[in-house]
LOVEX-474198 format. One record per residue (C-alpha): residue in one letter; x, y, z. Coordinates in steps of 0.05 Angstrom, whole numbers, padded with zeros to 5 digits. Each point is the difference from the previous one (the first is absolute). Layout:
<rs>
{rest A; x X; y Y; z Z}
...
</rs>
This chain:
<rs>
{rest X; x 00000; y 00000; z 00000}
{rest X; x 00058; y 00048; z 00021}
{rest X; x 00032; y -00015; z -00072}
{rest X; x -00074; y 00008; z -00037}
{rest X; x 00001; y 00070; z 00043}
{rest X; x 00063; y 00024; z -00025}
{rest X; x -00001; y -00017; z -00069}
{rest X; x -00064; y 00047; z 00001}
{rest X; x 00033; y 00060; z 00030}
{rest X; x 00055; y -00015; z -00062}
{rest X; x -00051; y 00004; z -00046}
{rest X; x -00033; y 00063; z 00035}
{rest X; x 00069; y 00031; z 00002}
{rest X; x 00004; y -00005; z -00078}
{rest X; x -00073; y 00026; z -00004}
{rest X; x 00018; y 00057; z 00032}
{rest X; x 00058; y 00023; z -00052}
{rest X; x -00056; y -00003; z -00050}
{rest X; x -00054; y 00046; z 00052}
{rest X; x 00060; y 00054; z 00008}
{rest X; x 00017; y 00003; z -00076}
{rest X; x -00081; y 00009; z -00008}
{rest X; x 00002; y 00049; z 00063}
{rest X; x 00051; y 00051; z -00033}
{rest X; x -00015; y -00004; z -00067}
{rest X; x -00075; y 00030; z 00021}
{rest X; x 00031; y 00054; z 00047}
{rest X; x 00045; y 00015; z -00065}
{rest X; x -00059; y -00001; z -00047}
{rest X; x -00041; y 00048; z 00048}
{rest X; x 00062; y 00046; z 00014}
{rest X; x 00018; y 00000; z -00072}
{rest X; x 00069; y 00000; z 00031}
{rest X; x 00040; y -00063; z 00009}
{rest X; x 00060; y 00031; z 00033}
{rest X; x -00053; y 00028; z 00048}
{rest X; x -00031; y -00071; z 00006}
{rest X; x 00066; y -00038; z 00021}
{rest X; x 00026; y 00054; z 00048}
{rest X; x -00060; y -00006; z 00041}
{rest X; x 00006; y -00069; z -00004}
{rest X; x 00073; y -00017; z 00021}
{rest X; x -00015; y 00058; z 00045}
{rest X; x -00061; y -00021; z 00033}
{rest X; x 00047; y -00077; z 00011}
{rest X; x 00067; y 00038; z 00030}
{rest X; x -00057; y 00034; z 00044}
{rest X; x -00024; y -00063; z 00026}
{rest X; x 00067; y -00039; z 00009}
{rest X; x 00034; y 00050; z 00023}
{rest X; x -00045; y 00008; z 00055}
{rest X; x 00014; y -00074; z 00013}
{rest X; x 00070; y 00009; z 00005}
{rest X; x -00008; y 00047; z 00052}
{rest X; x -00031; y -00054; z 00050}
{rest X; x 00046; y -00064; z -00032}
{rest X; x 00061; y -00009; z 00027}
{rest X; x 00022; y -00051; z -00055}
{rest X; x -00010; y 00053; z -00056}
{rest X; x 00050; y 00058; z 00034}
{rest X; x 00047; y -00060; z 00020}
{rest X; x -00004; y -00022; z -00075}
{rest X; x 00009; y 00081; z -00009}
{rest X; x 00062; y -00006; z 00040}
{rest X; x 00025; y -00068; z -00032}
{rest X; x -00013; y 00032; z -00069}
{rest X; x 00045; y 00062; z 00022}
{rest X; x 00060; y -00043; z 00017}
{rest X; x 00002; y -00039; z -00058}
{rest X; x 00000; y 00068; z -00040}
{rest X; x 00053; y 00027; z 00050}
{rest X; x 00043; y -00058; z -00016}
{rest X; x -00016; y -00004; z -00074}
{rest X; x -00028; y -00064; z 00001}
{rest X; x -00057; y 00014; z -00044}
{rest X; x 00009; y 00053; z -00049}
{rest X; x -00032; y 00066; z 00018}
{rest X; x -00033; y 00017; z -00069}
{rest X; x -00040; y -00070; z 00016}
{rest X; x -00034; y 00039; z 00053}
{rest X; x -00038; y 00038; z -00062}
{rest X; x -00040; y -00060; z -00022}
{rest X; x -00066; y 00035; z 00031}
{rest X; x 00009; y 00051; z -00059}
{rest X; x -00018; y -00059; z -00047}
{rest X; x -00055; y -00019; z 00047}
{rest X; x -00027; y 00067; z -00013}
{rest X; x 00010; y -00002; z -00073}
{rest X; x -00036; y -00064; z 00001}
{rest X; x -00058; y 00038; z 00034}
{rest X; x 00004; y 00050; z -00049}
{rest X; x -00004; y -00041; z -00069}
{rest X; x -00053; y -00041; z 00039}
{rest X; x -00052; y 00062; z 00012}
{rest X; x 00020; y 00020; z -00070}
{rest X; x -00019; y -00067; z -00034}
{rest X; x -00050; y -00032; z 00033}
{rest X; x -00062; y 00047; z -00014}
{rest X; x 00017; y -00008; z -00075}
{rest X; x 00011; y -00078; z 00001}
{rest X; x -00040; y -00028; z 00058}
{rest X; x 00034; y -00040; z 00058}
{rest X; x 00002; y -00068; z -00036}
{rest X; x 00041; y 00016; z -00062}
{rest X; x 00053; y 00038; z 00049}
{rest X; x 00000; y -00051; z 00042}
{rest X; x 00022; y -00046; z -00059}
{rest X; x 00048; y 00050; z -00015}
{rest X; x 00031; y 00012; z 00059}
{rest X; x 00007; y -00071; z 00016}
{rest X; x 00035; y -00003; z -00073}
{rest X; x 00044; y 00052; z 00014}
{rest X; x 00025; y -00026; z 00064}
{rest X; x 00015; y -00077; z -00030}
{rest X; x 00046; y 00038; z -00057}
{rest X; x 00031; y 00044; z 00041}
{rest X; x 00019; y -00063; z 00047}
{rest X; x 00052; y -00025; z -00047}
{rest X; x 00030; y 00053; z -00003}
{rest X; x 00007; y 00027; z 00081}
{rest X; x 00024; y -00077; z 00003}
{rest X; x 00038; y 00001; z -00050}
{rest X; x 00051; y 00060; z 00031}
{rest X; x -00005; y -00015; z 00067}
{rest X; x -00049; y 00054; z 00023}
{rest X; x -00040; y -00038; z 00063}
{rest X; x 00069; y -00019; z 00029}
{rest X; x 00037; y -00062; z 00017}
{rest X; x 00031; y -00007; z -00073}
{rest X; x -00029; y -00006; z -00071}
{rest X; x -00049; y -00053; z -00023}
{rest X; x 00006; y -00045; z -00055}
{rest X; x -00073; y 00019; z -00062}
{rest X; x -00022; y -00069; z -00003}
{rest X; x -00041; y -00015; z -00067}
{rest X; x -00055; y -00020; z 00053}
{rest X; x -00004; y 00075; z 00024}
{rest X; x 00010; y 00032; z -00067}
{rest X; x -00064; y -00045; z -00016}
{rest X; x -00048; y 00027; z 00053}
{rest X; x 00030; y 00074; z -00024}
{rest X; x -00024; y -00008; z -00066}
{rest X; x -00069; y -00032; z 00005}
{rest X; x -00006; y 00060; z 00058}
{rest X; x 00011; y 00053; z -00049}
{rest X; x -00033; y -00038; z -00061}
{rest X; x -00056; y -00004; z 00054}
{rest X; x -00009; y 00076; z -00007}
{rest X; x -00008; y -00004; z -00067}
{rest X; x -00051; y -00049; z 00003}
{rest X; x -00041; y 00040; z 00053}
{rest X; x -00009; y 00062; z -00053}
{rest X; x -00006; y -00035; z -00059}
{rest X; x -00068; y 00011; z -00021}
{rest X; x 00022; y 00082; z 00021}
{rest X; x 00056; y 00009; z -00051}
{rest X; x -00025; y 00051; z -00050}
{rest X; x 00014; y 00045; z 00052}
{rest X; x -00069; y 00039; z 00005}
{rest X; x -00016; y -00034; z 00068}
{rest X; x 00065; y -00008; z 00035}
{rest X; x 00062; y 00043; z 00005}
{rest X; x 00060; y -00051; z -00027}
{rest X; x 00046; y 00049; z 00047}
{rest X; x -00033; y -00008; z 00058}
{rest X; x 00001; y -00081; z -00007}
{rest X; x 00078; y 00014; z -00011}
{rest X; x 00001; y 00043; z 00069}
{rest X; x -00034; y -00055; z 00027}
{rest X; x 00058; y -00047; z -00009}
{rest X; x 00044; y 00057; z 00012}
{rest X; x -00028; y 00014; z 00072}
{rest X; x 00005; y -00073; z 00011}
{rest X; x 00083; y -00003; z -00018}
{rest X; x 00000; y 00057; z 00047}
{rest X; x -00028; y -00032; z 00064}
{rest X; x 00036; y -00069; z -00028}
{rest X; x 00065; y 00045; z 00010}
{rest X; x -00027; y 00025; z 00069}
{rest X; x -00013; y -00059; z 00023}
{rest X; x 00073; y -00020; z -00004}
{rest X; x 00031; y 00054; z 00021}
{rest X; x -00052; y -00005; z 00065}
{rest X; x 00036; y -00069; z 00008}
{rest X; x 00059; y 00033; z 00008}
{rest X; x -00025; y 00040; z 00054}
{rest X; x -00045; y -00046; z 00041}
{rest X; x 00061; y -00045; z 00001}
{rest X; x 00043; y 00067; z 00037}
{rest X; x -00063; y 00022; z 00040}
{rest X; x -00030; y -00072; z 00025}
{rest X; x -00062; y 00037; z 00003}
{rest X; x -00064; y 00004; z -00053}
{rest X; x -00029; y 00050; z 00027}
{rest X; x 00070; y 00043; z 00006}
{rest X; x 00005; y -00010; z -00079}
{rest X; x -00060; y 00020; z -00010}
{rest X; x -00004; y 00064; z 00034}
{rest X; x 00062; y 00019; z -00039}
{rest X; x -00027; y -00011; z -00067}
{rest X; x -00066; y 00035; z 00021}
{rest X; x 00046; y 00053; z 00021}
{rest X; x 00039; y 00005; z -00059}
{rest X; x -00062; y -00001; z -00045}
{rest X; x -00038; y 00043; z 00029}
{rest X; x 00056; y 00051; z -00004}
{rest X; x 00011; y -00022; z -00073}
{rest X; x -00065; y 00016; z -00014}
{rest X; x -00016; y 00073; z 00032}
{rest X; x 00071; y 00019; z -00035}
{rest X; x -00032; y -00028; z -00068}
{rest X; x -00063; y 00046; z 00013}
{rest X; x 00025; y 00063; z 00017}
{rest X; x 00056; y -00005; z -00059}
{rest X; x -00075; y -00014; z -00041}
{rest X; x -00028; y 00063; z 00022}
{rest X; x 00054; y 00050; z -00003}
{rest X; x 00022; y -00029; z -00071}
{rest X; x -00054; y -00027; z -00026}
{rest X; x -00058; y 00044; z 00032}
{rest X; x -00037; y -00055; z 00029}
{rest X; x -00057; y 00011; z 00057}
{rest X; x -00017; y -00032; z 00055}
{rest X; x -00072; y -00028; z 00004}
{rest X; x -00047; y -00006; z 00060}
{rest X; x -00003; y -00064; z 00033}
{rest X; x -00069; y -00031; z -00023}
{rest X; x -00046; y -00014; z 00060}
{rest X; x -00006; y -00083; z -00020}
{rest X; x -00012; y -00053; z -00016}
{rest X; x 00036; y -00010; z 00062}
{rest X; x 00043; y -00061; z -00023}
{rest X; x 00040; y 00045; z -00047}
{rest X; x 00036; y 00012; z 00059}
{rest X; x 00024; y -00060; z 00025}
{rest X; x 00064; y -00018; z -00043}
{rest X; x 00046; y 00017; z 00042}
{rest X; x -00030; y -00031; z 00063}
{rest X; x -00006; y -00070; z -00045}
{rest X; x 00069; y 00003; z -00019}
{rest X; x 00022; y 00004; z 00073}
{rest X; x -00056; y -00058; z 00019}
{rest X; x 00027; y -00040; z -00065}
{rest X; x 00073; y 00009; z 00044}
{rest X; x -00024; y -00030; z 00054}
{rest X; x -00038; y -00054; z -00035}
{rest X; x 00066; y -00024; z -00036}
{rest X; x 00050; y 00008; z 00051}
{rest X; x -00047; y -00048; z 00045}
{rest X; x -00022; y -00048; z -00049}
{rest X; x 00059; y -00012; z -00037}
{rest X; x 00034; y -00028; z 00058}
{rest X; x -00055; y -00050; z 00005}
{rest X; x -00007; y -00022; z -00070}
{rest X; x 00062; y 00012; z -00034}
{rest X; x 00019; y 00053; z -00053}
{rest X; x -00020; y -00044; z -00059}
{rest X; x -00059; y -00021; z 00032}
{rest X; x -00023; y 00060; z 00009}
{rest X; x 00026; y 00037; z -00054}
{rest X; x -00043; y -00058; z -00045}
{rest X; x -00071; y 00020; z 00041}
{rest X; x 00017; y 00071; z 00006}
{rest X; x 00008; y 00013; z -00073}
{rest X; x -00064; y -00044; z -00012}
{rest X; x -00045; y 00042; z 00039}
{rest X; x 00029; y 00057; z -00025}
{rest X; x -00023; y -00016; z -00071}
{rest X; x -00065; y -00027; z 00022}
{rest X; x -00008; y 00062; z 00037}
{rest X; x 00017; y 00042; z -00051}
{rest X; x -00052; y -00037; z -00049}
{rest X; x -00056; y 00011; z 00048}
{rest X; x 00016; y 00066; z 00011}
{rest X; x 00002; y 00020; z -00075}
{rest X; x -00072; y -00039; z -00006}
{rest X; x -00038; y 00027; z 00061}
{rest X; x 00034; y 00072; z 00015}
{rest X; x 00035; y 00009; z -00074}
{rest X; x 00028; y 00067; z -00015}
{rest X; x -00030; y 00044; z -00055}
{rest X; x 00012; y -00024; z -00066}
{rest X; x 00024; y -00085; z 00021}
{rest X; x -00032; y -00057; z -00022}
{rest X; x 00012; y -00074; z 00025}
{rest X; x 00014; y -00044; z -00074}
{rest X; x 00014; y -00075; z -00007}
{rest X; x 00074; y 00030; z -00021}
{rest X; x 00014; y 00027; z 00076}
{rest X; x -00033; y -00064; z 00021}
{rest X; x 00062; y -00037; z -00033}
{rest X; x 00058; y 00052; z 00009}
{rest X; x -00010; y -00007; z 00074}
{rest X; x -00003; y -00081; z 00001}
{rest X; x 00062; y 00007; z -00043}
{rest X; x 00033; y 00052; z 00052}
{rest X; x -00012; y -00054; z 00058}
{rest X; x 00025; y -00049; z -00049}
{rest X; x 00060; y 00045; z 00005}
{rest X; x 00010; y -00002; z 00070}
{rest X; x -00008; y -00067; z 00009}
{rest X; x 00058; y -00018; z -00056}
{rest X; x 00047; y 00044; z 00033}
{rest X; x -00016; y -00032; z 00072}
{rest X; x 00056; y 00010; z 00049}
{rest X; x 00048; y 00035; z -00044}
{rest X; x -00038; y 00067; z -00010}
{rest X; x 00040; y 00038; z 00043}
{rest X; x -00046; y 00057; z -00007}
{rest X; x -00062; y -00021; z 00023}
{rest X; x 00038; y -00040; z 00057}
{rest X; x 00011; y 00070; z 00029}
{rest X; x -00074; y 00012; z 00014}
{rest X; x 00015; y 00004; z 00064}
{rest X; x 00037; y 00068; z 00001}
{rest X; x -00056; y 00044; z -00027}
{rest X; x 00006; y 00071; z -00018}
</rs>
């Protein structure tokens, strides 16, 4: 029963990546403003964990840990910046996502991350050495990306769906494939989830409230009004710090693989239902999407244990 429990809360975990990409993308539609959108966001999260920290000894003494390992150049201090790709990650997300729904990012996320795998592997970026690209995981990166292709299909002649955003899709998946190694690094200095996270909330949020005031003294962009609701359009950035929590509990239980295998499963799923019961403006559920994300799964599950990337689930923006 305790096993039946916990493969739920996996599954939940992964359902909630596909509620917080649905949750910004509508504060971005209805603040016309996606920079807007992911800086209250990531703010709204630092807000919450930071207030956390304050009353968790663990997270300053990972703080501290962290610190030292910095001091003594142990980890490379630009690593410390891989919350600024967390932010970016926000940022492409509440761009994308009201002009492709949260099922064909998903798949294009996912895709990005797989691709960008082999090469973070490849050069050694998660630490302890370079891996070996095994035809196995070179497999589950192409029918991943060929996935995407098969999800907008029947969308090609461009008049529904923006080709670039699909591309940013995969792009804002390679970015938080990246993060997620470089967070490796960290959580291996810092011993401490929760400590890594804070950083990267830290660093993104600050990433992102540089990016919009450069926007409105170059580019002469305003700042909207918050809208009054739906009040859910407000909750990505406490779901990414309850999604921390999930995975740095449950993973310890099940196993990365294990969960990484459920996780990504109800994220799709999730994602699916989403776009058919609360779709954005404009999306439509086909047989195509149907099959691009059974392929994307398919994708997972041929790369198995050696997907480095989605291993590091567990270290979260």
């Amino acid at each position: 029963m305790q096993h039946k429990r916990l493969d739920f809360l996996a599954a939940l975990s992964g359902f909630m990546i596909a509620l917080q990409a649905r949750a910004n993308g509508e504060l971005s539609h209805r603040l016309d403003n996606g920079l807007q959108a992911a800086l209250v966001s990531f703010g709204s999260g630092l807000i919450i964990i930071a207030v956390i920290a304050l009353f968790n000894p663990s997270i300053k003494e990972g703080v501290r840990t962290l610190r030292g390992a910095v001091r003594t150049k142990a980890i490379p201090t630009w690593t410390l910046f891989a919350g600024m790709l967390g932010g970016s990650f926000v940022a492409v997300q509440t761009q994308i996502v009201p002009l492709i729904g949260v099922a064909i990012y998903s798949v294009a996320s996912i895709a990005g991350q797989s691709a960008i795998s082999l090469v973070v592997d490849r050069i050694g970026l998660t630490g302890g050495g370079k891996k070996e690209i095994t035809p196995r995981r070179i497999t589950a990166a192409f029918v991943t990306v060929f996935a995407v292709f098969i999800s907008v299909a029947d969308r090609l002649d461009g008049r529904n769906l923006s080709i670039a955003a699909v591309l940013l899709g995969v792009l804002a998946g390679a970015i938080v494939g990246v993060q997620r190694a470089l967070n490796g690094q960290i959580n291996e200095h810092s011993h401490q989830s929760f400590t890594t996270s804070l950083l990267n909330f830290a660093m993104g949020s600050t990433f992102l409230l540089i990016l919009l005031i450069a926007a409105m003294i170059i580019g002469g962009m305003n700042l909207s009004p918050l809208p009054a609701g739906p009040w859910w359009i407000y909750t990505g950035g406490v779901i990414g710090v309850i999604y921390i929590a999930f995975t740095s509990t449950i993973v310890q239980h099940l196993g990365v693989l294990t969960f990484t295998l459920i996780s990504v499963g109800g994220q799709l799923v999730g994602s699916l239902l989403i776009d058919l019961f609360s779709p954005t403006d404009g999306v439509q559920v086909s047989v195509y999407l149907v099959s691009g994300i059974v392929l994307t799964y398919l994708g997972v599950l041929v790369g198995g244990v050696r997907n480095s990337q989605l291993k590091r689930a567990a270290t979260e923006k």
